[in-house]
PAMAR-334276 format. One record per residue (C-alpha): y, z, x; residue number from 1. Coordinates in pm, 1 decimal. Last residue first. Example, Ala and Ser with C-alpha at 12.3 -4.5 7.8 and 13.67 -1.06 7.14 Angstrom:
<recs>
REC         y         z         x  num
REC    -106.0     714.0    1367.0    2
REC    -450.0     780.0    1230.0    1
</recs>
This chain:
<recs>
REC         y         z         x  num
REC  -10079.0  -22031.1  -12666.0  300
REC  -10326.8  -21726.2  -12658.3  299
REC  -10130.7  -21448.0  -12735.5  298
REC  -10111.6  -21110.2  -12595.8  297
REC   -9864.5  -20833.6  -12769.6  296
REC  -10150.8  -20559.7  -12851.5  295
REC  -10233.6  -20506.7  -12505.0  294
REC   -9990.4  -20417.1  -12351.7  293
REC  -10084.2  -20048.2  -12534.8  292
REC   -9956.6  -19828.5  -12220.3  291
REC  -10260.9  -19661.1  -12187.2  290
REC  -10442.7  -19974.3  -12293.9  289
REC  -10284.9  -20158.6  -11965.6  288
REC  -10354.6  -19894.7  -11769.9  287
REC  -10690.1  -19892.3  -11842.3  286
REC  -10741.0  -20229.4  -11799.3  285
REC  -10565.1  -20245.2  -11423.3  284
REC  -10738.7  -19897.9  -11321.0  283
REC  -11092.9  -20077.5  -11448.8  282
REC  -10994.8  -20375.1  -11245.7  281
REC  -10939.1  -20195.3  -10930.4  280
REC  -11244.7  -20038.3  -10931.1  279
REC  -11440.3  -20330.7  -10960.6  278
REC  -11259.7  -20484.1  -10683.9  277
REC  -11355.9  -20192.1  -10462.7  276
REC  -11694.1  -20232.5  -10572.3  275
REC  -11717.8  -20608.4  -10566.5  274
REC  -11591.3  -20556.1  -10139.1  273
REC  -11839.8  -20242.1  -10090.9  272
REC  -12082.9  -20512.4  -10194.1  271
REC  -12035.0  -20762.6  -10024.8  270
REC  -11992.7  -20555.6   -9759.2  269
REC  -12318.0  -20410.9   -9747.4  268
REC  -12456.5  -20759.6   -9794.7  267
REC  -12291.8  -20831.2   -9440.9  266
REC  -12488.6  -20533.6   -9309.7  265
REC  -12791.1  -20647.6   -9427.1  264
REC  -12772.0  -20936.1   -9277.3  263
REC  -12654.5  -20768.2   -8889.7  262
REC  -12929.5  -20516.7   -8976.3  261
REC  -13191.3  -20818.3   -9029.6  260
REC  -13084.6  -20984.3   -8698.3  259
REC  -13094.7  -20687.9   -8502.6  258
REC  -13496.1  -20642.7   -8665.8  257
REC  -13567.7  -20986.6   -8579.0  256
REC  -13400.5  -20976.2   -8225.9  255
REC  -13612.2  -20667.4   -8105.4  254
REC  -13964.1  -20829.5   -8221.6  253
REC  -13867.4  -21094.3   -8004.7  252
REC  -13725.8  -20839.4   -7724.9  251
REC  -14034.9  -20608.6   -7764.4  250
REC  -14273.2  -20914.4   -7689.7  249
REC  -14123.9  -21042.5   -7395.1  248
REC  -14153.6  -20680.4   -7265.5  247
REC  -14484.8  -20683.7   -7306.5  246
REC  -14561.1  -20976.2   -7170.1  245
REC  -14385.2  -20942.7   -6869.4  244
REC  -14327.8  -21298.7   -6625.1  243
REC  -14089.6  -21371.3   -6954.2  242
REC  -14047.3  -21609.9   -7236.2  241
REC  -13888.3  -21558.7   -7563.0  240
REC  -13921.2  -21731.9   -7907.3  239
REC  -13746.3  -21768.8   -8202.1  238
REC  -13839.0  -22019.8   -8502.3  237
REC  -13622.0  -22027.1   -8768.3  236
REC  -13705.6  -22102.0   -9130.5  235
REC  -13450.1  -22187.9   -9404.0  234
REC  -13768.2  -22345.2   -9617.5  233
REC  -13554.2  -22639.4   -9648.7  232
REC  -13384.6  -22639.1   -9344.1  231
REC  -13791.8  -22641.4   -9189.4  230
REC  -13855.5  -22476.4   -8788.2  229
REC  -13496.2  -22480.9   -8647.5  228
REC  -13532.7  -22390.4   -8298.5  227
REC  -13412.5  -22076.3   -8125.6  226
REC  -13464.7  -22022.9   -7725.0  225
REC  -13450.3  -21709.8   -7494.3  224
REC  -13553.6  -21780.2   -7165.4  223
REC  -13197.3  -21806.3   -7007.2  222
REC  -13082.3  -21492.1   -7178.4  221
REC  -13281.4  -21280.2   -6986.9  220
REC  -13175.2  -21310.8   -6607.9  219
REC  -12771.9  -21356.3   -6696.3  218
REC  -12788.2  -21088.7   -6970.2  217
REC  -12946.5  -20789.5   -6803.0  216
REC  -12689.9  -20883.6   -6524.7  215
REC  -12440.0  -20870.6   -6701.2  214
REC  -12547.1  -20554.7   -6899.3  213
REC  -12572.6  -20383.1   -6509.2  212
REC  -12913.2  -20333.4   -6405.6  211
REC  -13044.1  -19954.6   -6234.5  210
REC  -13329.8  -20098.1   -6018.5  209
REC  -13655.3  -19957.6   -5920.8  208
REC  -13914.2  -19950.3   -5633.1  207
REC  -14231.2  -19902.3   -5572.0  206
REC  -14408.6  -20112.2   -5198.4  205
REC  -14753.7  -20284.3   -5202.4  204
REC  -15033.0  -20281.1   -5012.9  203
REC  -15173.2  -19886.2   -5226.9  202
REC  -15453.7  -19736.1   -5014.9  201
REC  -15516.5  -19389.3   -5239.7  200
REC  -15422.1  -19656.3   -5511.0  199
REC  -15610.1  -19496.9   -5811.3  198
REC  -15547.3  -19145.1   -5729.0  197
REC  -15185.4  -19173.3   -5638.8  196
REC  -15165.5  -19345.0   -5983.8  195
REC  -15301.2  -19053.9   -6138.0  194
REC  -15108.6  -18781.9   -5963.8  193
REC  -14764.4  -18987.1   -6066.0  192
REC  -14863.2  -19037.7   -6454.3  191
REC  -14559.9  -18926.7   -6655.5  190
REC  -14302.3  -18717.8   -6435.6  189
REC  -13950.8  -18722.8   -6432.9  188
REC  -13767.7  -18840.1   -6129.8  187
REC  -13411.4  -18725.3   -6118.3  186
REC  -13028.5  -18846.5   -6066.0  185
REC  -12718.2  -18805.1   -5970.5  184
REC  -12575.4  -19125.2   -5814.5  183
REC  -12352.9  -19294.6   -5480.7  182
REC  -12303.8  -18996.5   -5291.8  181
REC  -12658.9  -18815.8   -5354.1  180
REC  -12723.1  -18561.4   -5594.1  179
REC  -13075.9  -18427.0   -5702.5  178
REC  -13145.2  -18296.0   -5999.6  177
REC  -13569.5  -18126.9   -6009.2  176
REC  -13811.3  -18262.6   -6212.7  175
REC  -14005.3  -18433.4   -5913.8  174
REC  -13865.4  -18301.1   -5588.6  173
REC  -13653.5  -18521.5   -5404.4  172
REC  -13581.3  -18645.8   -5069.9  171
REC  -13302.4  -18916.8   -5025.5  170
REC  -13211.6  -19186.9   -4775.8  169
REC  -12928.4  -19426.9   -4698.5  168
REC  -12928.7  -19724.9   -4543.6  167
REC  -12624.0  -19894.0   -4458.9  166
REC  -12454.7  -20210.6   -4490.7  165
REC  -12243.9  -20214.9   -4843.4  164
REC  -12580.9  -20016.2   -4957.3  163
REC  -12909.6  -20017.7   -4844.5  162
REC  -13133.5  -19829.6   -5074.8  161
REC  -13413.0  -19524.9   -4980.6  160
REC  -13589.8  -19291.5   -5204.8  159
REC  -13828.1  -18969.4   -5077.0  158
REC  -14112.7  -18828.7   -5243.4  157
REC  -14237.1  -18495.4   -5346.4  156
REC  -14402.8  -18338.9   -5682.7  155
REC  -14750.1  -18556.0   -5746.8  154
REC  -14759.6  -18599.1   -5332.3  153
REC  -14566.8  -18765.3   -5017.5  152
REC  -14442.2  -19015.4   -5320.0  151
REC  -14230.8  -19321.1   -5197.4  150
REC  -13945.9  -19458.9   -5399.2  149
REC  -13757.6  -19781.5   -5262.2  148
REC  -13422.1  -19835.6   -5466.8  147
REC  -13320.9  -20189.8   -5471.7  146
REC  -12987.2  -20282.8   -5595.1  145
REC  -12859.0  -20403.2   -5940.5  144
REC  -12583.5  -20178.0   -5942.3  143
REC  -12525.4  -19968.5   -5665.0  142
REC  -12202.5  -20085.1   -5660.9  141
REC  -12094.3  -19909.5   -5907.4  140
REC  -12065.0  -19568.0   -5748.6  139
REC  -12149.2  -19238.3   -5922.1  138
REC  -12429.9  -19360.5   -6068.3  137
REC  -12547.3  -19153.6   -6399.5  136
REC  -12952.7  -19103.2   -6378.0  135
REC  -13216.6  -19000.7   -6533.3  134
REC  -13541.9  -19187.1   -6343.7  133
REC  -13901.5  -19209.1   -6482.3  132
REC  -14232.0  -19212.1   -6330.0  131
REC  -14609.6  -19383.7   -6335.1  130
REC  -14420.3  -19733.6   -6476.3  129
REC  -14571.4  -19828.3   -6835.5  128
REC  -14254.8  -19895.1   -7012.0  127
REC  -14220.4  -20222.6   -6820.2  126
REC  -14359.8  -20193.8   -6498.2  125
REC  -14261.7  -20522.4   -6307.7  124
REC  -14462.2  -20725.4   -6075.9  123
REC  -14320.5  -20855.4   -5723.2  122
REC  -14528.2  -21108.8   -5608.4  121
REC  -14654.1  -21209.8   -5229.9  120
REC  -14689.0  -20901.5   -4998.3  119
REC  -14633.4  -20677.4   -5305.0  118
REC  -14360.6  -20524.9   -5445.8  117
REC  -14460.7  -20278.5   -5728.8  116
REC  -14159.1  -20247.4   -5987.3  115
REC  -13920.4  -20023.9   -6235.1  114
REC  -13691.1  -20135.4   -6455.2  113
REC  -13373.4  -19918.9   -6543.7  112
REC  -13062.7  -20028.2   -6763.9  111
REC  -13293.6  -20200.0   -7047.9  110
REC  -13116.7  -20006.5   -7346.8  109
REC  -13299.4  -20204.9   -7607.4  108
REC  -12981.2  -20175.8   -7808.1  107
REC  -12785.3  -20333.4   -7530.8  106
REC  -13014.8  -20625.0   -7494.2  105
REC  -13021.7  -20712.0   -7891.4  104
REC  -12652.4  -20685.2   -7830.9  103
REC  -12641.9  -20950.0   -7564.0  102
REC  -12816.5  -21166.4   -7754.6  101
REC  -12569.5  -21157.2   -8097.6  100
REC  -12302.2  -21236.6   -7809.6   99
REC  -12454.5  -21556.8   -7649.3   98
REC  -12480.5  -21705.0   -7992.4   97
REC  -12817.5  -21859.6   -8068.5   96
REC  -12926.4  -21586.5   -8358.1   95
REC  -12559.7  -21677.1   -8479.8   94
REC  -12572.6  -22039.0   -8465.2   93
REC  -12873.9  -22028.8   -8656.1   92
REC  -12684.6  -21766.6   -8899.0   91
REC  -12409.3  -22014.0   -8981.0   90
REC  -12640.1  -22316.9   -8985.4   89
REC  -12779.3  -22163.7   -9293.9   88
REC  -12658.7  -22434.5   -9521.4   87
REC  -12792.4  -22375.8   -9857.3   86
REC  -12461.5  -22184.7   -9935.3   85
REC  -12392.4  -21809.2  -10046.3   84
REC  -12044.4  -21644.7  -10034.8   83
REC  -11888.4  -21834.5  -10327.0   82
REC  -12183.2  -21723.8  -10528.8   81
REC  -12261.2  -21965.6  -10791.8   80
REC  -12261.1  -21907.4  -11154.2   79
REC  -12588.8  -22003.1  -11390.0   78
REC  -12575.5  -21690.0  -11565.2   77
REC  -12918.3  -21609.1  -11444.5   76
REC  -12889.0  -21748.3  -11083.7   75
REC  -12568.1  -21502.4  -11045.1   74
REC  -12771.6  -21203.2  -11168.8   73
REC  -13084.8  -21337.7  -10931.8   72
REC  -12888.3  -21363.6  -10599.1   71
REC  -13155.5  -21449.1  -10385.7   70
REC  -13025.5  -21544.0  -10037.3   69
REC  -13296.1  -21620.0   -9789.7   68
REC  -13353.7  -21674.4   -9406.5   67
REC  -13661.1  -21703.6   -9294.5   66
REC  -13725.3  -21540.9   -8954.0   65
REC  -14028.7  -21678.8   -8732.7   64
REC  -14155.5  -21485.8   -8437.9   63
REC  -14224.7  -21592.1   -8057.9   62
REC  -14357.4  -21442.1   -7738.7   61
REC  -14409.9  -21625.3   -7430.3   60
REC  -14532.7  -21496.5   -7111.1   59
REC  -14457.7  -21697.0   -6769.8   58
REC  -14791.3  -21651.5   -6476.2   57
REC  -14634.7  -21543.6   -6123.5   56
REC  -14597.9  -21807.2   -5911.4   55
REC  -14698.3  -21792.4   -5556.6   54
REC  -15127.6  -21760.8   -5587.4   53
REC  -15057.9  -22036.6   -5893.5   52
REC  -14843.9  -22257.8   -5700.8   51
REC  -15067.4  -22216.5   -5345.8   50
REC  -15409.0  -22299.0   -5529.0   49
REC  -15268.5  -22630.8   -5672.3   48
REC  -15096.3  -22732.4   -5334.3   47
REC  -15423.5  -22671.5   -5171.2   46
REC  -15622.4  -22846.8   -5390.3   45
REC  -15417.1  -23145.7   -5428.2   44
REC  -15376.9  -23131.7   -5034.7   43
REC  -15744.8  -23117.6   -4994.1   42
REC  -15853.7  -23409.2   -5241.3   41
REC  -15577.7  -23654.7   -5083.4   40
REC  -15756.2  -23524.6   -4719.4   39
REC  -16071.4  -23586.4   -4838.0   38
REC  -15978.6  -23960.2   -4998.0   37
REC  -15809.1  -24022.8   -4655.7   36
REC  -16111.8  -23937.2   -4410.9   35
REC  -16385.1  -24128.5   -4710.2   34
REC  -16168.0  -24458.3   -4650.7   33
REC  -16372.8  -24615.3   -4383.4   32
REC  -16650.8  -24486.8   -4495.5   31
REC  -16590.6  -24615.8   -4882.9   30
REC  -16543.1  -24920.7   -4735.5   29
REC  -16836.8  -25041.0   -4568.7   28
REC  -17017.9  -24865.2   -4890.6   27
REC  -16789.4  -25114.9   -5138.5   26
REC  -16889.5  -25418.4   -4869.6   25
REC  -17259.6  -25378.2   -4902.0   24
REC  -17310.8  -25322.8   -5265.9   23
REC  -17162.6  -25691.5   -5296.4   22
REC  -17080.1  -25752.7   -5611.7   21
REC  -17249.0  -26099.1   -5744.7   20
REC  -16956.4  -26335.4   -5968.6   19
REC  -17044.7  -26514.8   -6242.6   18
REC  -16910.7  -26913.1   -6277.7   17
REC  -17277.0  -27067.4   -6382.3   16
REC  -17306.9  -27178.4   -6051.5   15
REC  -17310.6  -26815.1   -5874.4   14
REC  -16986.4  -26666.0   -5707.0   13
REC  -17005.1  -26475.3   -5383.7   12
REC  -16832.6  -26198.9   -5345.9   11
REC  -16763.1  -26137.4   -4965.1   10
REC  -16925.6  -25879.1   -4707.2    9
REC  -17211.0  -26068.8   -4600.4    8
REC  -17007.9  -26389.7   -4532.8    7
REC  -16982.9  -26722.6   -4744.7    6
REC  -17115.6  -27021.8   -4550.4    5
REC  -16842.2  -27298.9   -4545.7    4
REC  -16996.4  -27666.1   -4561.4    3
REC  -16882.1  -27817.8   -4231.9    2
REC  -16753.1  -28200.0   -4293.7    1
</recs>
């Protein structure tokens, strides 16, 4: 009987039951692997360096409300307010609601944004943009379109928009009204000559857009998120997320300070409520002494 003879590339196991790596065989197959493992190591690469050169980076701002009702007179004479509860569900469901958004939005009055297009990324100017436009559209369907802006110089330029098919062009001088069919509008100036200075080869393409409040809404409202932090503490958490940081940042701040009006506006009618009722009770009493009803209560 033939004894078998264990190969080169094999482990070989010793008497006491250990097993001997063979250096040999790993290097045979690292080579014959080492195409694969750099092409795994490319791709990875590659498809890491293509997301972040074709995504633009997500900014998220966030702010914590905590929401109290102190009413110390009430505490005092150990009476509780039929308005206040520990549950503040009701204003968590507010800050949430659709609605209470939407008027954050409208009192930020975001109707014009203004961008740089680029071969890749478009990035948005958020109260930083090198003009402004006054307008009032004269047709609604230039809503949420494109308007190119090119400056010849600091005072001239030209916009263009495609509209229901065409293409339609306008020259303008900064400061001055101009009138097209679809808007009136003009270009005010805050930093044109300085931006034409610091791009004198600009790759990229301005342009702004008049939004609609649905619009405004449908883009914005997505990234906005509240999160009960501690029921106990009646703390909120709210946070919004956008490719503009400082514009993330203005709507969080934003939503505090609409929240707070909304509260304070509620204790405003508390108030105007016990003052009408006060009033009312001091006619009733003195009424009631004028006509000396008084006299003839009992207590049965």
């Amino acid at each position: 009987m033939e004894e078998e003879v264990p190969s080169a590339g094999r482990l070989m196991g010793n008497e006491d039951g250990r097993v001997d790596f063979d250096l040999g065989l790993l290097t045979v197959a690292i080579r014959k692997s080492l195409l694969w493992m750099l092409l795994v190591f490319a791709l990875a690469f590659g498809g890491a360096y293509t997301y972040l050169y074709f995504t633009q980076p997500v900014y998220e701002s966030s702010t914590i409300i905590q929401i109290i009702t102190d009413d110390k007179a009430n505490r005092l004479l150990d009476v509780e307010n039929i308005y206040e509860s520990q549950d503040i569900s009701k204003q968590i469901e507010l800050l949430r609601s659709e609605e209470f958004f939407k008027r954050v939005i409208e009192s930020l009055e975001l109707y014009d944004s203004y961008y740089n297009e680029g071969e890749v990324l478009t990035h948005e100017h958020f109260r930083n943009a090198p003009y402004e436009v006054k307008f009032r559209l004269l047709n609604a369907d230039l809503y949420d379109k494109r308007i190119y802006i090119d400056f010849e110089d600091a005072q001239h330029g030209t916009i263009t928009y495609a509209l229901n098919g065409s293409e339609f062009t306008s020259d303008f001088q900064v400061n001055d009204t101009v009138e097209t069919p679809h808007m009136v509008y003009m270009i005010e100036d805050r930093s044109i000559q300085s931006t034409l200075d610091q791009d004198p080869e600009e790759d990229y393409r301005s342009f702004f857009m008049i939004k609609s409040d649905f619009n405004n809404l449908r883009r914005l409202y997505p990234n906005y998120r509240v999160k009960l932090l501690n029921c106990s503490a009646k703390t909120a958490r709210v946070t919004v997320k956008n490719t503009n940081r400082l514009k993330a940042s203005t709507i969080a701040d934003r939503i505090t300070e609409e929240f707070i009006d909304s509260q304070l506006s509620e204790v405003y009618g508390r108030l105007k409520d016990s003052e009408v009722v006060s009033k009312n009770t001091r006619k009733t009493i003195a009424r009631l002494k004028a006509t000396r009803s008084l006299k003839a209560t009992w207590i049965a």
